[in-house]
N, C-alpha and C positions, 0 to 999 in steps of 0.2 A: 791823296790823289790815287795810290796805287786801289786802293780798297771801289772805288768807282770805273776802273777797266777792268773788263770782263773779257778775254779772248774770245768765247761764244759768238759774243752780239757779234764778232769780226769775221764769222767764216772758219775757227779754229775747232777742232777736235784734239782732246787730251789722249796721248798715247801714253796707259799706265808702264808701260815696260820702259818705255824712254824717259820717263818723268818731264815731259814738254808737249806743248802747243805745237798741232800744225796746221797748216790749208794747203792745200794743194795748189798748183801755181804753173800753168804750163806744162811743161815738162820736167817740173823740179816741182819742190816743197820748202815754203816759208816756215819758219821754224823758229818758235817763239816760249824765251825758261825762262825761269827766275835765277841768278846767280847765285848758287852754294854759300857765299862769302855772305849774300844780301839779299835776303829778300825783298827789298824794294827796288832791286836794280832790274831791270827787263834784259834778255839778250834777242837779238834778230838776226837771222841767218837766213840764208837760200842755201838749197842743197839739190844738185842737179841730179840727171838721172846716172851719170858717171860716178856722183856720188861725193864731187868736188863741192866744198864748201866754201860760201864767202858771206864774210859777217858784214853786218850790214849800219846796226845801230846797238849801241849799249849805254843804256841810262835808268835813271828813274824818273825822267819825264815820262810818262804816257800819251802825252800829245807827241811827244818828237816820234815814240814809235809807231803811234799810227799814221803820222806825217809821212815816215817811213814805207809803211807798208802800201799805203794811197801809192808813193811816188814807184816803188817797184813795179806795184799793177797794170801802173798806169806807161811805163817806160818797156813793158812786157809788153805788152797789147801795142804800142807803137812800132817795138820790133816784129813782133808777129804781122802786123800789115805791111811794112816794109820789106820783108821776104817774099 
């Protein structure tokens, strides 16, 4: 399953110096590795502009982390209209 997600097709750019995925996201960044320990494991994170982290999903499902990343988008974009 891992070999069939691609962070591209998501919106993600490879940051060689960080060795991780990100997308931009508001006024933060969705931040998307592979675990040191595992390469099959995904990690997800937001990372504001403070620079405050908060993890979000870790597995080696790839549907739950793009579950994941849908549901952040989508819960961003609801706060962003509600302010």
């Amino acid at each position: 399953m891992i070999g069939e997600f691609d962070p591209k097709d998501h919106g993600f750019y490879y940051d060689d110096d960080k060795q991780e995925w990100i997308k931009l996201c508001g006024s933060g960044e969705l931040i998307l590795y592979t675990k040191l320990t595992s390469w099959n494991t995904w990690s997800l994170s937001h990372v504001d502009k403070e620079d405050n982290q908060v993890f979000l999903a870790e597995t080696d499902d790839t549907e739950i982390i793009l579950q994941n990343i849908k549901q952040y988008q989508r819960d961003y974009k609801i706060d962003e209209i509600l302010s």
